[in-house]
Biopython code that builds the backbone (N, CA, C, O; Angstrom):
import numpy as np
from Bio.PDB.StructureBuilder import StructureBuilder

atoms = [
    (1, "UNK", "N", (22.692, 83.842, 166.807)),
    (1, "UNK", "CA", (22.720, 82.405, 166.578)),
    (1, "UNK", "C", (21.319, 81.934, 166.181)),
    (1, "UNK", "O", (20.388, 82.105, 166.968)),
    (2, "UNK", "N", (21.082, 81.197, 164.691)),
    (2, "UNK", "CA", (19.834, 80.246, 164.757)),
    (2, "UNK", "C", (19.471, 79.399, 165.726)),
    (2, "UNK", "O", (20.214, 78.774, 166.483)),
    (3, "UNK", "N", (18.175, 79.398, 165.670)),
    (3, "UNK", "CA", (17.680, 78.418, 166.715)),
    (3, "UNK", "C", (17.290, 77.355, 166.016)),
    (3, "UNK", "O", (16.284, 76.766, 166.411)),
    (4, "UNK", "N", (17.872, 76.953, 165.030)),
    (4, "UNK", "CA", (17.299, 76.110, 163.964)),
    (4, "UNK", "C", (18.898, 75.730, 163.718)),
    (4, "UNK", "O", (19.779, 76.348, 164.315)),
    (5, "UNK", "N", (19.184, 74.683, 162.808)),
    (5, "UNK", "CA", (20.441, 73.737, 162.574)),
    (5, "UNK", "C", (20.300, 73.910, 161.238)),
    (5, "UNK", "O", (19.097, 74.156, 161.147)),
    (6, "UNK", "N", (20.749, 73.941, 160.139)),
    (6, "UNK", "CA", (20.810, 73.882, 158.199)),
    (6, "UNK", "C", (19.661, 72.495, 157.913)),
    (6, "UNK", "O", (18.619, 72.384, 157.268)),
    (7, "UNK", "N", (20.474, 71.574, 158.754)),
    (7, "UNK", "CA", (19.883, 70.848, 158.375)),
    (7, "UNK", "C", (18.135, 70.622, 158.844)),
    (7, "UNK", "O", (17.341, 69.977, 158.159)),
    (8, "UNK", "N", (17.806, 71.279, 160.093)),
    (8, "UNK", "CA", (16.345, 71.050, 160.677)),
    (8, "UNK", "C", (15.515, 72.027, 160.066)),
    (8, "UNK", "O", (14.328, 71.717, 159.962)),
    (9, "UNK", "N", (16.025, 73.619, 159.451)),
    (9, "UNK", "CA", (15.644, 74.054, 158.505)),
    (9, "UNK", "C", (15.233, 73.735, 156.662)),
    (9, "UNK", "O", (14.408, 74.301, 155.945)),
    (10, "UNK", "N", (16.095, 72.730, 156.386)),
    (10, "UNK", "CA", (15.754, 72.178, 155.472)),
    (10, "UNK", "C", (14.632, 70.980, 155.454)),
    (10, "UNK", "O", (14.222, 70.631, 154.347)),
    (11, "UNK", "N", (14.245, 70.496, 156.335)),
    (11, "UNK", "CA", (13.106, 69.476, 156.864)),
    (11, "UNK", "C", (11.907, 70.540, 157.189)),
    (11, "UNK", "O", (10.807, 70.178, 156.771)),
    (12, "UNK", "N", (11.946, 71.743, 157.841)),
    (12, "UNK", "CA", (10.780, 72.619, 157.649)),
    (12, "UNK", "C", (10.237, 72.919, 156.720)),
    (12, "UNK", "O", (9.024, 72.794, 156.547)),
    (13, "UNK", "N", (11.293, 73.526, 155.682)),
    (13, "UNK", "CA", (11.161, 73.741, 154.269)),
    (13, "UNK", "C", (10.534, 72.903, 153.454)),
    (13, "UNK", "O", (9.700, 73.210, 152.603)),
    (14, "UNK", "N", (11.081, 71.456, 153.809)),
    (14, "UNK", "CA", (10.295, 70.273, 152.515)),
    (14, "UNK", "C", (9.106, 70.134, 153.126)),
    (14, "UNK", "O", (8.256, 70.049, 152.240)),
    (15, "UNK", "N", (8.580, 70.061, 154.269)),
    (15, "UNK", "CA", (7.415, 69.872, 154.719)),
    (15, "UNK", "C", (6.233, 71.031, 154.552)),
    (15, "UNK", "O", (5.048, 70.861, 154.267)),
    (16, "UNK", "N", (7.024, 72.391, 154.853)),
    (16, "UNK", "CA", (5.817, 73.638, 154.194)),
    (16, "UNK", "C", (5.687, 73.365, 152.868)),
    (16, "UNK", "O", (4.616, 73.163, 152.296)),
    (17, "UNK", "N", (7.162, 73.355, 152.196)),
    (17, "UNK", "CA", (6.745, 73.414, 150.390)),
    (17, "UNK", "C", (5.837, 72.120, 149.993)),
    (17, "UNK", "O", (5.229, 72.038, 148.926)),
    (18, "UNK", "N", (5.835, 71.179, 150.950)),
    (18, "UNK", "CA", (4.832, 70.040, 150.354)),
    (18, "UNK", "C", (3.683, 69.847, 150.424)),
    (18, "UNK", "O", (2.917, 69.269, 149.654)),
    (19, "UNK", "N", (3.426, 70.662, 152.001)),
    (19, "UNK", "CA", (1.618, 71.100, 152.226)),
    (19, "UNK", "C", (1.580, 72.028, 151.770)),
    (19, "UNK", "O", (0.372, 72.210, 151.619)),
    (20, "UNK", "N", (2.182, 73.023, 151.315)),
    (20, "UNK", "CA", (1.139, 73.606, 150.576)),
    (20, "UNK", "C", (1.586, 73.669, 148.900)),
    (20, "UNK", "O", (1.036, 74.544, 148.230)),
    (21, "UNK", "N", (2.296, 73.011, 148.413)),
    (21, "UNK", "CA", (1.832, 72.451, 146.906)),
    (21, "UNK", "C", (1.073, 71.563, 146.802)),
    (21, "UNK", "O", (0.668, 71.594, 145.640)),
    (22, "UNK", "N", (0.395, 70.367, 147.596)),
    (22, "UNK", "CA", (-0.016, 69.785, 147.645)),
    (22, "UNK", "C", (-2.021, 70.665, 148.313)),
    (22, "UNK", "O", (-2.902, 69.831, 148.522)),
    (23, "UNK", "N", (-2.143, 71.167, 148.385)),
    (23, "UNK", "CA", (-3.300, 72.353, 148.855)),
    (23, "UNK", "C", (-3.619, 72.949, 147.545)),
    (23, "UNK", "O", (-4.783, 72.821, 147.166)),
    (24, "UNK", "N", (-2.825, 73.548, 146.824)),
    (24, "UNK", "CA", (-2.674, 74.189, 145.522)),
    (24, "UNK", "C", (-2.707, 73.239, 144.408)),
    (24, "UNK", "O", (-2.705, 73.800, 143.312)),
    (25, "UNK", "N", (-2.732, 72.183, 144.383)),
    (25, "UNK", "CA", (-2.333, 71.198, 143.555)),
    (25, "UNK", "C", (-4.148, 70.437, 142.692)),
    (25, "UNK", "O", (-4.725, 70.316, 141.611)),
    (26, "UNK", "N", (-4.311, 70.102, 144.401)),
    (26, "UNK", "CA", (-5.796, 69.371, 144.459)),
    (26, "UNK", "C", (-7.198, 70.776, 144.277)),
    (26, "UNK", "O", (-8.283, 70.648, 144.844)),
    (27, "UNK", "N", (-6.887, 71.879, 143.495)),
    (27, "UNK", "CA", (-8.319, 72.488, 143.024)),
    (27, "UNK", "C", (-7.968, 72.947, 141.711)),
    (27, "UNK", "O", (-7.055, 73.713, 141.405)),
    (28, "UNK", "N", (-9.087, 72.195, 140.735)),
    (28, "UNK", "CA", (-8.570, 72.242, 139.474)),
    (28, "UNK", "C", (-8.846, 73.980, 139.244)),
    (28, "UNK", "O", (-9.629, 74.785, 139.750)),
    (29, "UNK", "N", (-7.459, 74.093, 137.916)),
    (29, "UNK", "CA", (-8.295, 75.857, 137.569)),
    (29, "UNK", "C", (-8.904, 76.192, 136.362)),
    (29, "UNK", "O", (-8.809, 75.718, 135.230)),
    (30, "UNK", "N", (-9.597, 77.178, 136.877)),
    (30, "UNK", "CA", (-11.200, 77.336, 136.258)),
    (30, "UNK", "C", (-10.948, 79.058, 136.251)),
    (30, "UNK", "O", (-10.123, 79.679, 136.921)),
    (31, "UNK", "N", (-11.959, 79.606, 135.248)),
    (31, "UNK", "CA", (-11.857, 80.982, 134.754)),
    (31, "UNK", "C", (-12.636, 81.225, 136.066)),
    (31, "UNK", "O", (-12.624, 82.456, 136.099)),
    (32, "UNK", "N", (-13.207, 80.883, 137.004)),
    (32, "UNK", "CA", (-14.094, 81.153, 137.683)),
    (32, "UNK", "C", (-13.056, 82.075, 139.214)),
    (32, "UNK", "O", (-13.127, 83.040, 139.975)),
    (33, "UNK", "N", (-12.308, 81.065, 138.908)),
    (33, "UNK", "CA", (-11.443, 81.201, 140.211)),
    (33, "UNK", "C", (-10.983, 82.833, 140.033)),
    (33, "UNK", "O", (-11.095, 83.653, 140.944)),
    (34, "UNK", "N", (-10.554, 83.078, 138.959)),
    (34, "UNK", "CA", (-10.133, 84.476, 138.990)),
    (34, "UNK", "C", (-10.917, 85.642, 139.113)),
    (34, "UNK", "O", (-10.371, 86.740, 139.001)),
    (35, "UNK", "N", (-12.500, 85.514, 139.395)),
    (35, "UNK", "CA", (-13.580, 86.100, 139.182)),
    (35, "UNK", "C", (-14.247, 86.116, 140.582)),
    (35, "UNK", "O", (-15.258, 86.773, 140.831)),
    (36, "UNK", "N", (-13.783, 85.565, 141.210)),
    (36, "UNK", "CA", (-14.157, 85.008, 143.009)),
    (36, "UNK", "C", (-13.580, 86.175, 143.656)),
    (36, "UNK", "O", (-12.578, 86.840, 143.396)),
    (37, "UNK", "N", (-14.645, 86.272, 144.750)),
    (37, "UNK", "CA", (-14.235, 87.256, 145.785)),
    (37, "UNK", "C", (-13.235, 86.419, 146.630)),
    (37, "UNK", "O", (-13.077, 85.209, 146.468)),
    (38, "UNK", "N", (-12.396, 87.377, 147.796)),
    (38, "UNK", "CA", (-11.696, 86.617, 148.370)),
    (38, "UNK", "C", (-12.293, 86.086, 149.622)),
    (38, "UNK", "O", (-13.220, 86.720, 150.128)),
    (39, "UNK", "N", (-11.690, 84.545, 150.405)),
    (39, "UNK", "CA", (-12.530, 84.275, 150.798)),
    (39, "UNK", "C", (-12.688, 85.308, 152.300)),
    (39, "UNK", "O", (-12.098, 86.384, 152.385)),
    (40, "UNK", "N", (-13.434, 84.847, 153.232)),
    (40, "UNK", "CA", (-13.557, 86.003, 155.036)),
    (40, "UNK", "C", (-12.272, 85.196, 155.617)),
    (40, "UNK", "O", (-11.644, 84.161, 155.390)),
    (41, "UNK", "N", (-12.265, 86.511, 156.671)),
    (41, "UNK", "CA", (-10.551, 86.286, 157.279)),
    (41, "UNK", "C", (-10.978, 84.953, 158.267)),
    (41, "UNK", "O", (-9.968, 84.294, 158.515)),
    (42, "UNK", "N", (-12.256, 84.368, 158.916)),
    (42, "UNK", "CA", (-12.956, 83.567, 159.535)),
    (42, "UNK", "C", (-13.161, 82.116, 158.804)),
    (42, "UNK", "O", (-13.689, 81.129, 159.316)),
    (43, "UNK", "N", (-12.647, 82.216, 157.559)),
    (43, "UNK", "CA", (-13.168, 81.359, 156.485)),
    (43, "UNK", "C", (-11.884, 79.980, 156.328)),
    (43, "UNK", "O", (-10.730, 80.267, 156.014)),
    (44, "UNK", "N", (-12.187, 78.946, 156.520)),
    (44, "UNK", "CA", (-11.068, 77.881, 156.442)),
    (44, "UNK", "C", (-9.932, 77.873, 155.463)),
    (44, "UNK", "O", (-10.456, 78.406, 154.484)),
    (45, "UNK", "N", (-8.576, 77.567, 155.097)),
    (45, "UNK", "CA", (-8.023, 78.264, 154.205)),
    (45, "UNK", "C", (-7.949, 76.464, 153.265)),
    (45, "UNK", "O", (-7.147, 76.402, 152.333)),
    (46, "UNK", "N", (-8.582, 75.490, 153.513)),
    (46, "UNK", "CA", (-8.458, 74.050, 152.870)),
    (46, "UNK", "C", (-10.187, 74.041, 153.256)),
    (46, "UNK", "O", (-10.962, 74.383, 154.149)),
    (47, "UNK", "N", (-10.166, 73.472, 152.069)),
    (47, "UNK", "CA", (-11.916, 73.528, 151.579)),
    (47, "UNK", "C", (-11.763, 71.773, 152.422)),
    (47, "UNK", "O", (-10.811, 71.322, 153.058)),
    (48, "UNK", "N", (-13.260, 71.055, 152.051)),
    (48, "UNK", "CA", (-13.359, 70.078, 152.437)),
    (48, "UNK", "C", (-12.701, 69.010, 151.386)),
    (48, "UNK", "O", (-11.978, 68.047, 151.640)),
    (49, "UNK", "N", (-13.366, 69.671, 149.634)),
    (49, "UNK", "CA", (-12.284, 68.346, 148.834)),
    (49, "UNK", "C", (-10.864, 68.734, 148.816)),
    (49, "UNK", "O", (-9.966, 68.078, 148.288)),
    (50, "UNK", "N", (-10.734, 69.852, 149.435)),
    (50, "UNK", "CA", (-8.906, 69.694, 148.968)),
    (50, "UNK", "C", (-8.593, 68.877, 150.282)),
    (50, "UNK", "O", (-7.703, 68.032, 150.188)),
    (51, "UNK", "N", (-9.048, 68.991, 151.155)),
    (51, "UNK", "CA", (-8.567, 67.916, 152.586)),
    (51, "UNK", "C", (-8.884, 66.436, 152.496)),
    (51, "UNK", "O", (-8.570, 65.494, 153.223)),
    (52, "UNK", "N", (-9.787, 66.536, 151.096)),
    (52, "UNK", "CA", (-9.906, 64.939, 150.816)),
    (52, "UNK", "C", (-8.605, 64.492, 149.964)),
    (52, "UNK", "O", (-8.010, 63.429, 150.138)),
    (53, "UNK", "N", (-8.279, 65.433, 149.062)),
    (53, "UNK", "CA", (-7.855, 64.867, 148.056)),
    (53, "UNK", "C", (-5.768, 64.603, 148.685)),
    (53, "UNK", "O", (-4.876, 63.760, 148.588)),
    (54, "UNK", "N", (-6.065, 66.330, 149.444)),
    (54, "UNK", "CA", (-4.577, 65.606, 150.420)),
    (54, "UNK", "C", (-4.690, 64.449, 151.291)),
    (54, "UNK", "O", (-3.621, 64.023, 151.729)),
    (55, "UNK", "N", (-5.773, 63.838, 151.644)),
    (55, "UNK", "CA", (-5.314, 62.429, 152.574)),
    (55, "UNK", "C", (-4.993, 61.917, 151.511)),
    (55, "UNK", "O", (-3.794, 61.993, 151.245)),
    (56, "UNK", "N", (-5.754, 61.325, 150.666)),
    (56, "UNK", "CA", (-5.817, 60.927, 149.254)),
    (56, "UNK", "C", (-4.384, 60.754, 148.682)),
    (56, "UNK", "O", (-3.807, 59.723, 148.336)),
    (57, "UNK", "N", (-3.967, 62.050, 148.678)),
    (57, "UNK", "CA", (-2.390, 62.065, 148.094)),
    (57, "UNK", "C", (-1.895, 61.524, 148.768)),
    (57, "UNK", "O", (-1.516, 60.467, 148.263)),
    (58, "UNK", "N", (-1.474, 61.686, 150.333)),
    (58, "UNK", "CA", (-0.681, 61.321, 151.612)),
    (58, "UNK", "C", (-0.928, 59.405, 151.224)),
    (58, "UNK", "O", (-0.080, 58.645, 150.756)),
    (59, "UNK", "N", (-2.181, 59.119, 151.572)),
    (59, "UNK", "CA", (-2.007, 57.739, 151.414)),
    (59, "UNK", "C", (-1.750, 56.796, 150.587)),
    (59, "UNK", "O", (-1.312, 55.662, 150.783)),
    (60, "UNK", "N", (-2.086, 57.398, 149.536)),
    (60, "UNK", "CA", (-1.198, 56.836, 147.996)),
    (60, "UNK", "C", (0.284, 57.016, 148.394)),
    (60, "UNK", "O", (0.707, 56.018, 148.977)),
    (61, "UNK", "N", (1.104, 57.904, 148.260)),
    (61, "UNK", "CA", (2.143, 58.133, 148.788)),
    (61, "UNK", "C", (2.795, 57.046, 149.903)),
    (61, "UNK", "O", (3.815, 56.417, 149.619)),
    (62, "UNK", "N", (2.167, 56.899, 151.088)),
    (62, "UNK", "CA", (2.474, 56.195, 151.755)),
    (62, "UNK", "C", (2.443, 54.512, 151.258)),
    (62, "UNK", "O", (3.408, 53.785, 151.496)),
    (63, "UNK", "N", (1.373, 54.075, 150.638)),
    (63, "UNK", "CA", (1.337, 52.923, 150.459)),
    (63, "UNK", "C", (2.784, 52.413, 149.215)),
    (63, "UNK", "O", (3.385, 51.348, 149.355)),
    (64, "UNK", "N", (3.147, 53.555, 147.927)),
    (64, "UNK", "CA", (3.811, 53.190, 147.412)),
    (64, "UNK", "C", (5.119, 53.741, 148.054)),
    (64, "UNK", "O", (6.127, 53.798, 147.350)),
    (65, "UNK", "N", (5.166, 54.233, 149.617)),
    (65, "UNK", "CA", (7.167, 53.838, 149.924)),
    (65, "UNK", "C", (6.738, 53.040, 150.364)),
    (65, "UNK", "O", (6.808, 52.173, 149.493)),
    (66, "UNK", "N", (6.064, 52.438, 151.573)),
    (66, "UNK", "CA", (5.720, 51.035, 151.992)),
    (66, "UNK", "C", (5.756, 49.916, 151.382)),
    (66, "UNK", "O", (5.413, 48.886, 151.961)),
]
sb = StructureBuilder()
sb.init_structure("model")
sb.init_model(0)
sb.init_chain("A")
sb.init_seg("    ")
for serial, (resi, resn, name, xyz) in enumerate(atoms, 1):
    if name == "N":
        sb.init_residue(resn, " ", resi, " ")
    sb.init_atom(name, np.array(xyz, "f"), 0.0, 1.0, " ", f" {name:<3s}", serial, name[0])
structure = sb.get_structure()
């Protein structure tokens, strides 16, 4: 038996697929990126502007369902 309902699984789902398209979204791409080491396993996985640019998104968002 799931421990999860169709439907409370589908609310997990929109919420992972939205943080992290929204993570992926906010760093523009650059030839550089493919040329980068990867980052340390110690190393934050949301830089500081992508955590800007997701409030950023979030509150735009919010203000236009509001």
């Amino acid at each position: 038996d799931s421990p999860l309902k169709a439907v409370q699984m589908l609310w997990v789902n929109l919420i992972m697929d939205t943080l992290a398209s929204l993570a992926l979204a906010t760093e523009p791409p650059t030839e550089a990126l493919l040329l980068r080491k990867p980052y340390g396993r110690n190393k934050p996985l949301i830089s500081r502007t992508m955590m800007k640019n997701i409030l950023g998104h979030a509150f735009y968002q919010l203000v236009v369902v509001f």
